[in-house]
C-alpha positions as CSV (number, residue, x, y, z in Angstrom):
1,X,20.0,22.1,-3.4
2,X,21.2,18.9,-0.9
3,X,18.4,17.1,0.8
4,X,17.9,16.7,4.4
5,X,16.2,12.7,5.1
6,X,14.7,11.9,8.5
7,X,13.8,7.7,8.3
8,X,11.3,6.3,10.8
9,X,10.1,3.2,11.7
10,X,6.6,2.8,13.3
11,X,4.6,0.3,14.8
12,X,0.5,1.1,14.3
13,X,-1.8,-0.8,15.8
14,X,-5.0,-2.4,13.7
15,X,-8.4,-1.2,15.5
16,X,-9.4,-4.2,15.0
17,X,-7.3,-7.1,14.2
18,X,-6.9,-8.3,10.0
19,X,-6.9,-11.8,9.2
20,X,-6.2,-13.7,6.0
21,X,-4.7,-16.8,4.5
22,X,-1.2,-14.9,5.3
23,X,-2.4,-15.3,9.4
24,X,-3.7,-12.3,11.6
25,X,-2.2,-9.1,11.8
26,X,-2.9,-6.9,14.8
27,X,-0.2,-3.8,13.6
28,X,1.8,-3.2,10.9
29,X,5.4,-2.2,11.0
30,X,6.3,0.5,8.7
31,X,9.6,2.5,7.2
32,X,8.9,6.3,6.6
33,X,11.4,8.7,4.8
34,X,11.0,12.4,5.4
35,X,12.9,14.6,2.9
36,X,13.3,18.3,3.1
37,X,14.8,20.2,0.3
38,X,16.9,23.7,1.0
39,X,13.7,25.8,-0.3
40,X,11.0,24.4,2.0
41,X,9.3,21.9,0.2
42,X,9.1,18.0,1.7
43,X,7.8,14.5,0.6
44,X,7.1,11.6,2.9
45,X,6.4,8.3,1.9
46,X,6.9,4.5,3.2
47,X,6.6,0.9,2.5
48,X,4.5,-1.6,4.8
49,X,6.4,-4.9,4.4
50,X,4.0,-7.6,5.3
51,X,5.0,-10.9,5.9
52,X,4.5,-13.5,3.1
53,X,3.1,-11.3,0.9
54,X,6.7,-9.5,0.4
55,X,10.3,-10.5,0.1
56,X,11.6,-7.5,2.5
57,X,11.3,-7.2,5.6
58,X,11.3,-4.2,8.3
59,X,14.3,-4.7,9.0
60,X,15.8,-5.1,5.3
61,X,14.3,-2.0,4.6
62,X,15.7,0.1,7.0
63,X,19.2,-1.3,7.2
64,X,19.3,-0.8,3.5
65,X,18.0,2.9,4.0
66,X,20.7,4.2,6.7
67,X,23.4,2.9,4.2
68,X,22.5,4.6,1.4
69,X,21.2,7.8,2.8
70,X,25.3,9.3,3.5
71,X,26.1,9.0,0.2
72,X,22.9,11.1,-1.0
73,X,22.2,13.7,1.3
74,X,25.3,15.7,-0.5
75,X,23.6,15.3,-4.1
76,X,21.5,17.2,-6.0
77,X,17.6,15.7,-5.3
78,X,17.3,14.4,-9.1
79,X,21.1,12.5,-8.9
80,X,20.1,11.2,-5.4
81,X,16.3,10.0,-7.0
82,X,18.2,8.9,-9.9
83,X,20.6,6.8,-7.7
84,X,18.0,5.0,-5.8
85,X,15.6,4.3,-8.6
86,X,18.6,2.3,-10.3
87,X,18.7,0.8,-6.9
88,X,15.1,-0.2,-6.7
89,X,14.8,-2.1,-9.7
90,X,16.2,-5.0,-7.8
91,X,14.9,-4.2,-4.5
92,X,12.1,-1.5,-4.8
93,X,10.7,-2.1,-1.4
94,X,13.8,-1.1,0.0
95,X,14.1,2.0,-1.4
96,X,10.7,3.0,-2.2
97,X,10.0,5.2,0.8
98,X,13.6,7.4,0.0
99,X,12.6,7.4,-3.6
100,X,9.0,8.3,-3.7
101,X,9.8,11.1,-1.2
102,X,12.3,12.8,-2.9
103,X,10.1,12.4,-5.6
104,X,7.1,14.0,-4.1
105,X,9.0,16.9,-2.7
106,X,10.5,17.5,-6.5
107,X,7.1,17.7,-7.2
108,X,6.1,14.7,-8.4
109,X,2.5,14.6,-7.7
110,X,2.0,17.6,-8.8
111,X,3.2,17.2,-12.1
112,X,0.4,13.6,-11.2
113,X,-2.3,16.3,-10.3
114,X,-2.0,18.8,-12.8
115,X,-5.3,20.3,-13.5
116,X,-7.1,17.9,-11.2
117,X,-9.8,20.0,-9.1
118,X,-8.1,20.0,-5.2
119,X,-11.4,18.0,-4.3
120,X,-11.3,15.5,-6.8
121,X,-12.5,12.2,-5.1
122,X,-11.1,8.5,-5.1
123,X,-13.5,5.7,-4.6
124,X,-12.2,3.0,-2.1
125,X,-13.6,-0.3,-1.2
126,X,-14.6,-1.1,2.4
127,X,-13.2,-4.9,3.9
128,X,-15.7,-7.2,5.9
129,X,-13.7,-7.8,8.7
130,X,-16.2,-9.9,10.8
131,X,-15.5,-13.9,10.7
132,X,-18.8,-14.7,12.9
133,X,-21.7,-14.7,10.5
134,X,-24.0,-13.3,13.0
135,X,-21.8,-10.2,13.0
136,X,-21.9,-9.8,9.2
137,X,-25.3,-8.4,8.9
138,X,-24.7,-5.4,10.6
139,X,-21.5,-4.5,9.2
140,X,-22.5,-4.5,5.5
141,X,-25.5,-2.6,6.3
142,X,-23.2,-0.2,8.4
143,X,-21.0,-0.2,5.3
144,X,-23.7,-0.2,2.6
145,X,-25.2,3.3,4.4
146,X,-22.3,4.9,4.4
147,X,-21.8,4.7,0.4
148,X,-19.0,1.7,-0.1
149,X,-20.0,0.1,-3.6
150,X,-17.2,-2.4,-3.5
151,X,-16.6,-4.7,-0.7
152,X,-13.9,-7.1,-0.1
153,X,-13.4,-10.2,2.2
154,X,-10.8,-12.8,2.7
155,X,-10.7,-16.0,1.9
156,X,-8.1,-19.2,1.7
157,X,-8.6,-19.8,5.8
158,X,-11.7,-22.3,5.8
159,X,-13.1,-23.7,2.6
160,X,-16.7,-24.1,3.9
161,X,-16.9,-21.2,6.5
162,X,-15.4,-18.8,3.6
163,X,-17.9,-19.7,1.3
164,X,-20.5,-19.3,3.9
165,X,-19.5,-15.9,4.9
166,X,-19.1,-15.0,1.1
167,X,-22.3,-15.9,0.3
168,X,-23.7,-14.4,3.4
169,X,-22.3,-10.9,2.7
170,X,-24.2,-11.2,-0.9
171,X,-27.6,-11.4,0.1
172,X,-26.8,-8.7,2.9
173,X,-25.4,-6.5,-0.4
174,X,-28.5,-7.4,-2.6
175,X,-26.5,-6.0,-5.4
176,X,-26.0,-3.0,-3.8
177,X,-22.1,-3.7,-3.5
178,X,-20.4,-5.3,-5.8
179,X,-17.4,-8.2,-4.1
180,X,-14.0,-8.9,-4.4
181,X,-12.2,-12.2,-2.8
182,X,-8.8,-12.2,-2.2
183,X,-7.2,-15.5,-1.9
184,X,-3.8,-14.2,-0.9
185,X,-2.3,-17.1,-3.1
186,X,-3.4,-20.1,-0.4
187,X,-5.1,-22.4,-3.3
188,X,-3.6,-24.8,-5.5
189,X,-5.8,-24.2,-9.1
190,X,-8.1,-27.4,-8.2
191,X,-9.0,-26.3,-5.3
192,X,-8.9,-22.5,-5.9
193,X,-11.5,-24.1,-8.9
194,X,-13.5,-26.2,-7.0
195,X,-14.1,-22.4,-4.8
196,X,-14.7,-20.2,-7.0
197,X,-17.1,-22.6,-8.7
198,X,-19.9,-22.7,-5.6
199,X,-19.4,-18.8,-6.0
200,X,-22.8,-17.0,-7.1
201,X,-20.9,-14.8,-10.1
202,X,-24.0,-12.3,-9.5
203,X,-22.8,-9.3,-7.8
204,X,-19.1,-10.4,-7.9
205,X,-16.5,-7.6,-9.3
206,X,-13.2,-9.8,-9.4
207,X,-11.5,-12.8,-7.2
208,X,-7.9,-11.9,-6.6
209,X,-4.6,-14.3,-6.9
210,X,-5.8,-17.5,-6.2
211,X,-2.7,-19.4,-6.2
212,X,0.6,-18.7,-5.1
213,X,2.6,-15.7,-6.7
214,X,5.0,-18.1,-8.4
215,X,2.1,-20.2,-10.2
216,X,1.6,-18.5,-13.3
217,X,-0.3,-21.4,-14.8
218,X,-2.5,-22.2,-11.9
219,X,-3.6,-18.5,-11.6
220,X,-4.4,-18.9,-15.5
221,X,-6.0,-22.0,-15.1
222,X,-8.7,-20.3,-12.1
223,X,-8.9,-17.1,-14.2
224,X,-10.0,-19.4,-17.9
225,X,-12.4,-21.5,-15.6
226,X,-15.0,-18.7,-14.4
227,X,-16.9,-15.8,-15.7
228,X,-15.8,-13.6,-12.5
229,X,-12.7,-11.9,-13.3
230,X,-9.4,-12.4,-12.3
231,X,-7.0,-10.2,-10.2
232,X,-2.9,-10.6,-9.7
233,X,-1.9,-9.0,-6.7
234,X,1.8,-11.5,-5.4
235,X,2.3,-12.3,-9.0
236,X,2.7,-8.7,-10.1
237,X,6.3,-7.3,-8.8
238,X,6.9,-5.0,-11.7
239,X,6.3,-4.0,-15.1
240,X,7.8,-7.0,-16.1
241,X,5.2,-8.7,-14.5
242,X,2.6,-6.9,-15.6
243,X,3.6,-7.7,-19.5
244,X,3.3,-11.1,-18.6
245,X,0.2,-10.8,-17.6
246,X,-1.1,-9.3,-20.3
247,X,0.4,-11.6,-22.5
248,X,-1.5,-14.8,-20.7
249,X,-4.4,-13.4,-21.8
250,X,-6.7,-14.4,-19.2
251,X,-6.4,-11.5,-16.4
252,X,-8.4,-8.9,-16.3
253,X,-7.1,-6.5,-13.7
254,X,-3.3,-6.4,-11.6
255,X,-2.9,-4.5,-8.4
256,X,-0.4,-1.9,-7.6
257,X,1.0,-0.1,-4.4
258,X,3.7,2.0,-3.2
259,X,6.3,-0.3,-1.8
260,X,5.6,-2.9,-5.6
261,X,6.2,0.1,-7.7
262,X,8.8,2.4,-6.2
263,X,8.0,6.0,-6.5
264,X,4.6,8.0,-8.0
265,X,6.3,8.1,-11.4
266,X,6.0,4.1,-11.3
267,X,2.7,3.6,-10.6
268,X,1.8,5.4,-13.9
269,X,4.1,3.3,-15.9
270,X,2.1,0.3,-14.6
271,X,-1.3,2.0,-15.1
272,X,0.0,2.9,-18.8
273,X,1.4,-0.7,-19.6
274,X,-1.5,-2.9,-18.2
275,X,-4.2,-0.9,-20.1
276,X,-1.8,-1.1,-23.5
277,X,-2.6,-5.4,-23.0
278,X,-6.5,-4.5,-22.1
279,X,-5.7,-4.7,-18.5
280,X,-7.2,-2.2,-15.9
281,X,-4.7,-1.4,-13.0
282,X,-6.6,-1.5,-9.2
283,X,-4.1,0.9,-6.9
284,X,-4.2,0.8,-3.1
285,X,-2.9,-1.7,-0.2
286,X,-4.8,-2.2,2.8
287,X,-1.9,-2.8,4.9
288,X,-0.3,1.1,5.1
289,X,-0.4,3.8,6.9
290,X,-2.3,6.7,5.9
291,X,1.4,8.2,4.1
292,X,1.2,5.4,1.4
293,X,-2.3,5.5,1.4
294,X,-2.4,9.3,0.6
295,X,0.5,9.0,-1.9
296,X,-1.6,6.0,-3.9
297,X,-4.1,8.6,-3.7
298,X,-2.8,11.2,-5.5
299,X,-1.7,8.9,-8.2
300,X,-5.9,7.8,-8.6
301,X,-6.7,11.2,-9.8
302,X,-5.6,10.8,-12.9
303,X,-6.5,7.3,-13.1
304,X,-10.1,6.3,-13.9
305,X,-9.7,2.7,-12.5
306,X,-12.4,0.6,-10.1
307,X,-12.5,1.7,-6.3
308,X,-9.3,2.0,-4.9
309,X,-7.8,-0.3,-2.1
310,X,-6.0,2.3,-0.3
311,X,-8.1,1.6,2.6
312,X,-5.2,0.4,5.1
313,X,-5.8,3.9,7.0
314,X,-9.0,3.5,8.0
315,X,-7.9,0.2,9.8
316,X,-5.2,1.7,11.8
317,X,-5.9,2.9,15.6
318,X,-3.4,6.0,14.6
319,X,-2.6,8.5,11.8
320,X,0.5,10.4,10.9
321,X,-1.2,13.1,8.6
322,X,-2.1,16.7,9.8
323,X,-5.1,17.1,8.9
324,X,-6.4,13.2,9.3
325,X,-7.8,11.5,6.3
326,X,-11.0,10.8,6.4
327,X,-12.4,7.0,6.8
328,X,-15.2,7.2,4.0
329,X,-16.4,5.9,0.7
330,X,-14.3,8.4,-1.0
331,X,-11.2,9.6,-0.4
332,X,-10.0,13.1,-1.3
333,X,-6.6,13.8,-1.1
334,X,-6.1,17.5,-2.2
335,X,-3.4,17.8,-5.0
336,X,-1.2,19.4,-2.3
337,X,1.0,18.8,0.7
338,X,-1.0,20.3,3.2
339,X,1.0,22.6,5.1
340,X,2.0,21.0,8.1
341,X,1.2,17.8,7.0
342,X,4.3,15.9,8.4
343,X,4.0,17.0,12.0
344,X,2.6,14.2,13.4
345,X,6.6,12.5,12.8
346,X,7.9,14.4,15.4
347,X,7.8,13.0,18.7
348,X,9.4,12.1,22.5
349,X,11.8,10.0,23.5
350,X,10.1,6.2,24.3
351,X,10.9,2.6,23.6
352,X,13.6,2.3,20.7
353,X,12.9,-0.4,18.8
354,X,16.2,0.1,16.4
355,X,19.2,1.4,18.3
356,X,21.3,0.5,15.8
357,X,25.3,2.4,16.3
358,X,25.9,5.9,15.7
359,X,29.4,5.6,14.8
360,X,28.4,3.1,11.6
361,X,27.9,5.9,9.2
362,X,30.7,8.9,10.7
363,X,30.2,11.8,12.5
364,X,27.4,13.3,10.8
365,X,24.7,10.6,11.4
366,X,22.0,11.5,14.1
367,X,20.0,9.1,15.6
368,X,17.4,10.5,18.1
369,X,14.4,7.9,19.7
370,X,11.0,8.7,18.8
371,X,7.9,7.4,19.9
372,X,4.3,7.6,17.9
373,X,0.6,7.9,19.5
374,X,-0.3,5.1,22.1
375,X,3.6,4.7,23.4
376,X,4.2,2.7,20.4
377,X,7.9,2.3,19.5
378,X,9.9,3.6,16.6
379,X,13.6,5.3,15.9
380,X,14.4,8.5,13.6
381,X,17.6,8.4,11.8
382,X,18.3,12.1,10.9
383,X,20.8,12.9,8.2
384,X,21.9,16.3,7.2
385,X,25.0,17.8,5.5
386,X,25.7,20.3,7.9
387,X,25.3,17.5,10.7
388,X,22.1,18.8,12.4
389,X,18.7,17.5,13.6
390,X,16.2,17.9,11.2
């Protein structure tokens, strides 16, 4: 049973634009691997890299995808999954997309939903995107009425206008909503100390990686130094990591996404190691497309974690799933590739943003241009064995 891959790369814009200690995002640039099997069934999945958050890039990603694809597409599904989860324990962003699909069309999550009711829901948390204060008001109330319980907002861009904004977006919440900060690593520990200290703790659910990924200690230091609990999100690149968090003793939760943790399979192992140290895993990235999002998804349901962060869908200006997720307190993915799912990957010719050369991997590589919703750019690399279009 060879596999047929179809790789895109898409550019989505943000409806309205993100911004964090990391700078301001206004679209996010995405790999997608398609995988058919002989029989019918299909996965899809991808990997958002995001830059300074991530050591791959875009352009990492998909180079490293059109090399490895020719020497899978004439395996059996489990050799070629097995071939590129060896390959993404040293670069799991790389081949995460290729790997989680092939997983999900093996039947993956599934074997993650089985005996989950079909309209099982996931909690997610809701950002505050507003940086004016007089615009902050309305959106939690807007956020608040629509059911979010957990609400998260930026900080690490201004010391005093951060802690104005977070203290703002408490009283709005009156408790209604509990808050998460997310430092994205831009403190050293005094500082990130001297912050979190003229934090009200009431109504606070975690702060997340307050220093940079590489400062074990300083994270340590933040997390002993405050009642709010602490969150890894840069530190934690795999189960490795994960151990030594658990080992520091001081963290109470690590986050997990599709890209981190390479396939479905993975993100169970992390859940399953993190809660053997007294850890609780948070799943979700709020940089995706609605693919990883759905995917991180699936793996919830069998989870009984705090509110997911697989909000980056409800951000985006365009979706790739048939039907669309919908942008609500609670997510519910179905335990099933709806049929049909994929078809929004199938597109006109438009602006290329990879070309790349036809000739580099033989005759029976296939490159066509695609385009997405909007006239945004992107590229499908289409390998089969018997050298046709998928």
């Amino acid at each position: 049973m060879p596999i047929s891959v179809s790789l895109f790369v898409v550019s989505t814009p943000l409806i309205v634009p993100y911004v964090s200690s990391l700078g301001v995002t206004a679209a996010i640039d995405s790999v997608l691997a398609l995988v058919r099997l002989d029989d019918g069934r299909q996965g899809c999945a991808e990997v958002t890299p995001i830059r300074g958050y991530n050591e791959e890039t875009v352009d990492q990603v998909w180079e490293s995808l059109i090399g490895v694809v020719p020497g899978l597409v004439g395996l059996q599904p489990q050799a070629a999954l097995a071939r590129l989860e060896l390959l993404a324990s040293a670069r799991p962003y790389s081949y995460s997309p290729l790997a989680a699909a092939i997983e999900i069309a093996l039947g993956g999550l599934s074997d993650v939903c089985r005996g989950v009711d079909q309209i099982a829901e996931v909690p997610i948390i809701a950002p505050v995107l507003s940086q004016h204060v007089s615009a902050v008001p309305a959106e939690v109330d807007a956020l608040l009425k629509a059911g979010y319980t957990s609400l998260k907002l930026k900080a690490g861009m201004d010391f005093e206008a951060d802690l104005d904004r977070i203290a703002l977006v408490q009283r709005c919440a009156a408790q209604a909503a509990r808050i998460r900060v997310d430092f994205n690593g831009a403190y050293d520990a005094e500082t990130a100390i001297r912050f979190v200290e003229r934090i009200d703790s009431r109504g606070m659910e975690l702060i997340e990686q307050p220093c940079a990924s590489d400062d074990w200690k300083g994270n340590l230091r933040v997390a002993r130094s405050t009642s709010i609990p602490t969150m890894l999100d840069e530190s934690i690149r795999g189960i490795q990591d994960i151990r030594r968090a658990g080992e520091c003793g001081g963290f109470r939760f690590f986050k997990m996404k599709l890209g981190k943790f390479p396939t479905p399979a993975s993100l169970d192992q992390a859940y399953a190691t993190g809660e053997a140290l007294g850890m609780q895993g948070v799943i979700g990235n709020g940089a995706a497309t609605d693919v990883a999002c759905w995917v991180e998804a699936q793996v919830a349901l069998r989870h009984h974690g705090p509110a997911g962060e697989m909000n980056g869908f409800c951000k985006n200006a365009e979706q790739y799933l048939r039907p669309a997720l919908e942008c609500r307190a609670v997510l519910a993915p179905g335990a099933r590739v709806p049929s049909g799912a994929y078809s929004a990957l199938r597109y006109d010719c438009a602006r290329p943003r990879y070309a790349g050369n036809p000739k580099e991997c033989g005759a029976r590589r296939n490159i066509r241009k695609q385009s997405v919703s909007h006239s945004l750019a992107s590229i499908i690399f289409c390998y089969a064995e018997n050298n046709s279009a998928i």
